[in-house]
C-alpha positions, 0 to 999 in steps of 0.5 A: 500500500503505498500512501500519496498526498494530493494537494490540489485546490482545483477541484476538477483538476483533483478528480481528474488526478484521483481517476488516474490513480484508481485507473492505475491501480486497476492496470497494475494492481498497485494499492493506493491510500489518498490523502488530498489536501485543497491548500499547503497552509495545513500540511503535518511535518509528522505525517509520512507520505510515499509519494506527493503530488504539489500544484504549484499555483496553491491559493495563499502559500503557492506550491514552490513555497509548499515545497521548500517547507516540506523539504525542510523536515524532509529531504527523501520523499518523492515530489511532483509537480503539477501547473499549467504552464510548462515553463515551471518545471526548471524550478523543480531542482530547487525543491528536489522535484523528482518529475512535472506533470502540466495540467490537464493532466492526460492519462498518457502523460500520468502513468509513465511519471507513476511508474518512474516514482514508484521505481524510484521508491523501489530503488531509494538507497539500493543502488551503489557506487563502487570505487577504489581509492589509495587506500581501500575501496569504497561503496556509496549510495548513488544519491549521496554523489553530488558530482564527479570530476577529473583531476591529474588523471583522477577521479574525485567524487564529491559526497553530500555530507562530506567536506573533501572529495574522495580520490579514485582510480578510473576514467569518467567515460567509463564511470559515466557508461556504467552510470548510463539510464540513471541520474546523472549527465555529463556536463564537461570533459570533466564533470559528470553531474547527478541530476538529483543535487542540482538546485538551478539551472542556468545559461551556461552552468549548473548549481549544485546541492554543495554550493559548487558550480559547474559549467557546460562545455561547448560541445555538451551543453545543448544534450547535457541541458536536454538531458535535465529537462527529460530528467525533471519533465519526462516527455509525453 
């Protein structure tokens, strides 16, 4: 049984999402317990949710803001975005939005974004990175990768948490093969970047959750902000 939170102030647009879920559920055999709230002002720290869908356009306290509250208590929680404008799914890395849906939202557009959060939830702290240093070998949650980088034929991976990166022996092409299909995208001949730390996106670089700034070569840019975008707002 997996729990979802709706909030959703438009009621046709609640219903529209609700008819998604039973018809999903149907298909799938998948089990769903609702929660739908019309507005954020009320939303419970202590309450646990698998899943949230967030209207960005919430009357009073709007749904980017909802969003950086709820990131505040909790950083893990899958979190999609919905709004009727197509242009609001960039903003989605500020608040770790795991993907978008514009409104109307279609059944078509609907059921391939279920069906990557519920990989996700599946996959949350299962897939690991390992990787040899000088003095041992280390294994790591993906998600704890905020970037990685050559240096001196090195390779330094950079970790949510930790103040100096950790230094391996390898090559970033292969690293980045083995990485294929997941969260991360290569923006320069030396940075490959997970996508899930990147807080905003600009003209010509990347900020990531650690501060740091990474920025597009030439040749990758126009693939690497593509890439982004499919990762945050799968095509429909």
């Amino acid at each position: 049984m997996h729990r979802l939170l709706i909030v959703e102030d438009v009621t046709e647009d609640a219903s529209v999402l609700m008819r998604h879920i039973e018809r999903f559920s149907r298909e799938t055999g998948e089990q769903f317990e609702v929660t739908l709230r019309p507005s954020a002002v009320d939303l419970d720290p202590d309450a646990e949710f698998d899943l949230v869908f967030m209207d960005v356009g919430l009357p009073g306290i709007s749904g980017l803001e909802a969003a950086e509250g709820l990131r505040s208590f909790d950083s893990s929680t899958p979190l999609i975005l919905m709004s009727t404008e197509p242009a609001h799914a960039v903003h989605g890395y500020e608040v770790g939005a795991l993907d978008f849906l514009v409104k109307p939202v279609a059944y078509q557009a609907f059921r391939p974004r279920m069906q990557k959060a519920l990989r996700h939830i599946a996959g949350q702290g299962n897939h690991s990175i390992a990787f040899g240093t000088r003095d041992d070998r280390r294994v790591v949650p993906a998600k704890a990768v905020v970037y990685v980088e050559v240096a001196n034929h090195n390779l330094l991976f950079h970790l949510d948490g930790e103040s100096e990166p950790s230094v391996a022996r390898g090559t970033l092409a292969a690293l980045e093969s083995e990485l294929a299909g997941g969260s991360f995208v290569r923006v320069s001949s030396s940075h490959l970047a997970n996508m899930a730390h990147i807080v905003a996106v600009r003209r010509d670089s990347v900020e990531m959750t650690s501060g740091d700034v990474l920025y597009f070569s030439r040749p990758r840019r126009k693939a690497a902000i593509q890439r982004i975008t499919d990762y945050l707002c799968a095509s429909e």
